[in-house]
N, C-alpha and C positions, 0 to 999 in steps of 0.2 A: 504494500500500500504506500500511496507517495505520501511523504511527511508535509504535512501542509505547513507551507508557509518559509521553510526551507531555501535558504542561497542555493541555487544550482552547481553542480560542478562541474565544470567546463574541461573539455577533452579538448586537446589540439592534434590534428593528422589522424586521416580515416581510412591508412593503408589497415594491414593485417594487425597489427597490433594494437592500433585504435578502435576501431570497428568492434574485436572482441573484450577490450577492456572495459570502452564505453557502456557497452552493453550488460560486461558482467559488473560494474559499477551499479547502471539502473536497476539491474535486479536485486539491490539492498534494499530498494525503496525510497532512493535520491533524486530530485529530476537531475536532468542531465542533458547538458548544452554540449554539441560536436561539430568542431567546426573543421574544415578543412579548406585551402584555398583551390583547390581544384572541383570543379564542378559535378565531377562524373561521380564518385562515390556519395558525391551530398545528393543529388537530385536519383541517384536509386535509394539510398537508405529513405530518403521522401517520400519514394513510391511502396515503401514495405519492402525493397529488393536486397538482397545482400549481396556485397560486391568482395566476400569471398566465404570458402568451405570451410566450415566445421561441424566436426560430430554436434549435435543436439542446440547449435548456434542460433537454427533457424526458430526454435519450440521459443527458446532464451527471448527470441528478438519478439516473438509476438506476445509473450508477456509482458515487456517492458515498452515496447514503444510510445505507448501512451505519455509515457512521463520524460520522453526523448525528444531533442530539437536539434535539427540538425540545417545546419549554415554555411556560407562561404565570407560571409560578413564577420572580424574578429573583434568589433564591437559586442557582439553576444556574449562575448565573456565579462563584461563590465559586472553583472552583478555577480560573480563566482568568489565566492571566498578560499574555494581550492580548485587549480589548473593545472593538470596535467599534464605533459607534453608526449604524445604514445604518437609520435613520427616517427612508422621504421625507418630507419639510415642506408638509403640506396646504396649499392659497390657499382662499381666499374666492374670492364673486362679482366680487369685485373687483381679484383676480389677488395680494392683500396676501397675504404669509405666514404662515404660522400656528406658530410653534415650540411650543405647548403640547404635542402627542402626543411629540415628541421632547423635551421639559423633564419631561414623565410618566416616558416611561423612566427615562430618568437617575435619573430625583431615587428612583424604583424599585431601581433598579439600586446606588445608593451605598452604604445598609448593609453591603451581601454583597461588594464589592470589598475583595480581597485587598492584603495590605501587599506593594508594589513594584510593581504593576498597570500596566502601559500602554494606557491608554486612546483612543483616537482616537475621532474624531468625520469622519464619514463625509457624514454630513445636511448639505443644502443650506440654511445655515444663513447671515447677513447678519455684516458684519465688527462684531467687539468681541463674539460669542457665545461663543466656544473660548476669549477672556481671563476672560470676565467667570466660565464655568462653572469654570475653575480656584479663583477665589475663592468659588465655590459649595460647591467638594466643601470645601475645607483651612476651611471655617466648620464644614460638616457633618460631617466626622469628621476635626479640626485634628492627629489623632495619624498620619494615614492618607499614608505613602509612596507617590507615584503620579509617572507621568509623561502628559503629556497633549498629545496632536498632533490637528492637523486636516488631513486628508487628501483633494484634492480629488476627486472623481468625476467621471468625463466619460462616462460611461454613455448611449449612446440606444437609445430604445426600438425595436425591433425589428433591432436590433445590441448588444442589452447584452451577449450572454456573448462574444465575439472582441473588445469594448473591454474587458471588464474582465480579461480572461488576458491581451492581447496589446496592451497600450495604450504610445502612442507615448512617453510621459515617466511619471513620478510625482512629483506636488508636494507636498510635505508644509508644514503649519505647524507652527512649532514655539516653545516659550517663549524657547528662544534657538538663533537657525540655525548659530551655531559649534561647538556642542556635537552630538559623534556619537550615534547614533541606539538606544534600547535595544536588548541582543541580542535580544530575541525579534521587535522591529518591524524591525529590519534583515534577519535571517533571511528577513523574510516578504518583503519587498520586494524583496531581492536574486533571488527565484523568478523575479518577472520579466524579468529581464536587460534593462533598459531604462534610459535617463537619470532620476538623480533630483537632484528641485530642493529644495532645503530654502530658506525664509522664514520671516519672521515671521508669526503667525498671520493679524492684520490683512493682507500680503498676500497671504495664498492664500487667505482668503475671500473678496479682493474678485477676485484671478485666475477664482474659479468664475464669478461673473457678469459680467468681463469678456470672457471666451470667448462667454458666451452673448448678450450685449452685441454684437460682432462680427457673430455669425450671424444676430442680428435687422438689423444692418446689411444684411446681403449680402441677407435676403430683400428686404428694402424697397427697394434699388440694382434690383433683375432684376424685380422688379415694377412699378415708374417706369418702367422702361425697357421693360418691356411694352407698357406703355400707349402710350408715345410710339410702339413699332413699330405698333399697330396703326392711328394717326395717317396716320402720311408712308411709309406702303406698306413698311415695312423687315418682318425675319422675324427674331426672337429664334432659332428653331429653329438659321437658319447662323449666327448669332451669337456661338451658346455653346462652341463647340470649339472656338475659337480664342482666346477669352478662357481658356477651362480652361489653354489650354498657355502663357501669361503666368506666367509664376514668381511674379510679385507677385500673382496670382487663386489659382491652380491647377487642379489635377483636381479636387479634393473640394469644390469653392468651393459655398456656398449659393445659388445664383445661376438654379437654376431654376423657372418662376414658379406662384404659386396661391394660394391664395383669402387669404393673410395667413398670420400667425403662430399656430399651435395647438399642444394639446396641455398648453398650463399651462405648464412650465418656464420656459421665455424670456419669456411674458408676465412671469411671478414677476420676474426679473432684473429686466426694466423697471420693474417696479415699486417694486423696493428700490432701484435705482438713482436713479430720481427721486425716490424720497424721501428719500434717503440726500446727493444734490446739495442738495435743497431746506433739509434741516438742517442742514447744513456753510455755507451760502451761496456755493454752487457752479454756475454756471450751467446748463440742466437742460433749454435750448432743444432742441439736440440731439436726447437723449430724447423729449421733449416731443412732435417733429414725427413721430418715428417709433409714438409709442403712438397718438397722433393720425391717422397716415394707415393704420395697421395695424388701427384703428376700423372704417376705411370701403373697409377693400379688398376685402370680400364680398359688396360692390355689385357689383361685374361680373357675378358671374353674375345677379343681378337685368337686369343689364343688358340682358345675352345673349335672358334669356329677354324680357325686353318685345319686343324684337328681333326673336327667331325665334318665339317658341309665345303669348306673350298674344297678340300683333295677330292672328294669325287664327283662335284656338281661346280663348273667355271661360273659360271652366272646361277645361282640359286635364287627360288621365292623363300622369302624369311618373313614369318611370322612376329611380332615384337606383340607381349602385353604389357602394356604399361607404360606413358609417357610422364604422368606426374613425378616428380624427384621421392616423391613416399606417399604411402597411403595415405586417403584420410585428407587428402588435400588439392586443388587442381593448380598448385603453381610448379613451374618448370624451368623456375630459377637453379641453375649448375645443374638439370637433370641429365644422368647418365645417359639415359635412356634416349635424350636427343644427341647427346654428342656422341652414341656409337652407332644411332642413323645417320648422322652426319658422315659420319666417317667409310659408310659403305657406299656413298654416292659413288655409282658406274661398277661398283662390283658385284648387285645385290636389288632386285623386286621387293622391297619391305611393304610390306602391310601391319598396320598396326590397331590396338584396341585400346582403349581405357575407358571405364566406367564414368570420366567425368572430363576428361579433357577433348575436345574435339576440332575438327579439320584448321578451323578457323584460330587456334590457339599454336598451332607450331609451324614454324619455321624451318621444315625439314624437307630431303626430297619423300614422304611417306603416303601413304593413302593411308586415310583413318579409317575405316569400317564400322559397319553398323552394333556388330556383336564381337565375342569371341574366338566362335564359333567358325563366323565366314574368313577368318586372317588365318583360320587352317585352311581351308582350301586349298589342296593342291601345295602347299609349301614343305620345303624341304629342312625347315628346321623350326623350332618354335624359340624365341627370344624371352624369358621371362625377365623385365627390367625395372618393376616397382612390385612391393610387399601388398597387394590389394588381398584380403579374405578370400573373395572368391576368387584368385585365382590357385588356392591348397590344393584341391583335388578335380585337375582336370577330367573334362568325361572322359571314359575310353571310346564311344563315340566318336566326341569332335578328333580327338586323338587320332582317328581313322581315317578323316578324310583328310590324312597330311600324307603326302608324297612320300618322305622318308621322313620314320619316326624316330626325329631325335631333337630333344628338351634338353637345353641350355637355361637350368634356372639362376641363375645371376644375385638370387635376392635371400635363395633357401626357403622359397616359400612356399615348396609342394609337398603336403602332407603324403609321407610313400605308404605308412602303412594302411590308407585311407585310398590309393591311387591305383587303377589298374597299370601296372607300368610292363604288365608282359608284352614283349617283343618291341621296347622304347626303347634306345639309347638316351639314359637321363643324366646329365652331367650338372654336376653344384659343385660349390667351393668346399672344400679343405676333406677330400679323401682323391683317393685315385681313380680316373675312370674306370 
């Protein structure tokens, strides 16, 4: 229920990270002002539209919209007692950061903020950002009472809305970590009923990318070790359950293997981090080996297929499920799964499926098809390149109407003991063919 009578609290940036914050914010029972200066996300969230995929996002959004206002005007934030700034941070080709679309905001957003304002910054932003933009605002308006936190986000795609309601800690940066938290930012944190950490700004921006830091460790650990199982006859498959129940691994450990690191985010990390070593003169070796071999870890399936389908078919139809970079989600930012269509141009007929991304969303030479089912046809190998549910246990069926049967699962996500896999050549990561 909306608390009547209530300041609103103002969202700024309505990419991925806005959209689902904003949202999980209104469903406290706060109204809630979103603003964005690009047209195209404000005028569908207008229309009831959401301008991106998440599990149970859409149920979210139809309960909350009522108490939701959404804008291209940053005057709307004038009556917000707390703004938030949840602008993801575009990368380059080159995975480098981009703060300019989140420096727009802001610098948008400054005139219209209210005297006593608490401001957070939400955006996946590099350490000495949330100091530096404190001495931005007290330049740009030196009369203006504000308090100013950075607050980290651990948000994954196709798991954003159950992390951002229900997240295991909250780390806040703050100008000084001894001093308690405004009431209007304490109110909102305390909804969660979870641990909170307070630091200094510099470390909880560097906390964001060293979380993500971590998890690019763990892929590149289960993917080395891949490789080595398919070596000396071992099987990652028994492998992995018993390392999950290791206290020091765990259950949620990143450790299951495929084509490298996607999606943008973690690339990003690596990126600021080795730059961020290399300016400080900080050694950066480390990093180094890991962007390095996370470079060359989408050879495998190159590999597979010289293996199984070039040696005895020169031009093959190949099959690809999967364009989104992970379940659960329809963006195709650093997707594998487009850069090893890419890479088969003139060698290779791809036909490709995904339950959510289609024709109109990639930039590859592929045909999208209508089902699963039809991208077997006649093809001479199946591509499996995103973790989607359905695709665990292919039919034996569709399985049948493939020219030659052989499954290249890329992501480990064919349930075998569930699979009819008689007369398949099924190839995955980390045993031997």
């Amino acid at each position: 229920m909306n608390r009547v009578g209530m300041a609103p609290t103002a969202f700024l940036g309505l990419s991925h990270l806005g959209v689902v914050s904003s949202i999980g914010w209104a469903s406290q029972g706060d109204p809630v002002v979103a603003v964005d200066l690009d047209p195209e996300p404000v005028s569908r969230l207008q229309r009831g539209e959401l301008p991106v995929l998440e599990p149970s996002l859409d149920a979210l959004f139809a309960q909350t919209r009522g108490r939701m206002t959404f804008g291209t005007d940053p005057s709307l934030v004038r009556d917000a007692s707390l703004v938030v700034v949840a602008r993801d941070v575009p990368t380059d080709h080159g995975n480098a950061s981009d703060t300019g679309p989140v420096t727009a905001l802001i610098d948008a957003a400054i005139p219209h903020l209210r005297d006593g304002v608490t401001l957070v910054v939400m955006s996946q932003v590099p350490p000495g950002f949330t100091r530096r933009l404190g001495e931005l605002i007290r330049t740009r308006r030196p009369e203006l009472p504000f308090h100013l936190y950075y607050w980290i986000e651990t948000l994954i795609f196709g798991n954003a809305v159950e992390r951002f309601l229900k997240p295991e800690r909250i780390m806040i940066g703050c100008a000084d970590p001894t001093a308690p938290l405004p009431t209007v930012l304490a109110a909102g944190v305390a909804r969660f009923k979870t641990p909170v950490f307070r630091m200094r700004y510099e470390s909880a921006e560097l906390t964001k990318t060293a979380i993500n830091l971590y998890l690019c460790a763990a892929v590149t650990y289960a993917n080395t070790l891949c490789d080595l199982c398919e070596e000396v006859g071992a099987d990652w498959s028994e492998m992995m359950p018993p390392l999950r129940l290791d206290a020091r691994i765990g259950p949620a450990a990143y450790i299951r293997p495929g084509l490298g690191i996607a999606g943008g985010n973690l690339e990003r990390d690596l990126v600021t981090l080795r730059r961020l070593c290399r300016s400080n003169r900080v050694d950066s070796a480390f990093i180094d080996t890991m962007i390095d071999y996370n470079s060359r870890r989408y050879q495998w399936v190159h590999r597979k297929l010289d293996a199984h389908v070039f040696s005895a078919v020169s031009r093959p139809v190949l099959a690809v499920w999967g364009l989104a970079y992970k379940r659960d989600t329809r963006s195709t930012k650093n997707s594998m799964a487009l850069r090893v269509i890419g890479d088969l141009r003139d060698r290779a007929d791809v036909r490709a499926w995904d339950p959510v991304v289609g024709t109109g969303e990639v930039d590859v030479p592929v045909k999208v098809v209508t089902d699963a089912a039809e991208a077997l046809d006649g093809a001479d190998a199946l591509l499996i390149l995103t973790d989607w549910p359905e695709f665990a246990i292919p039919s034996s069926e569709a399985l049948h109407r493939m020219r030659r049967r052989v499954v290249i699962d890329c992501v480990g996500i064919v349930d075998e003991e569930r699979t009819d896999l008689r007369n398949v050549t099924y190839v995955t990561m980390g045993r031997a063919d």
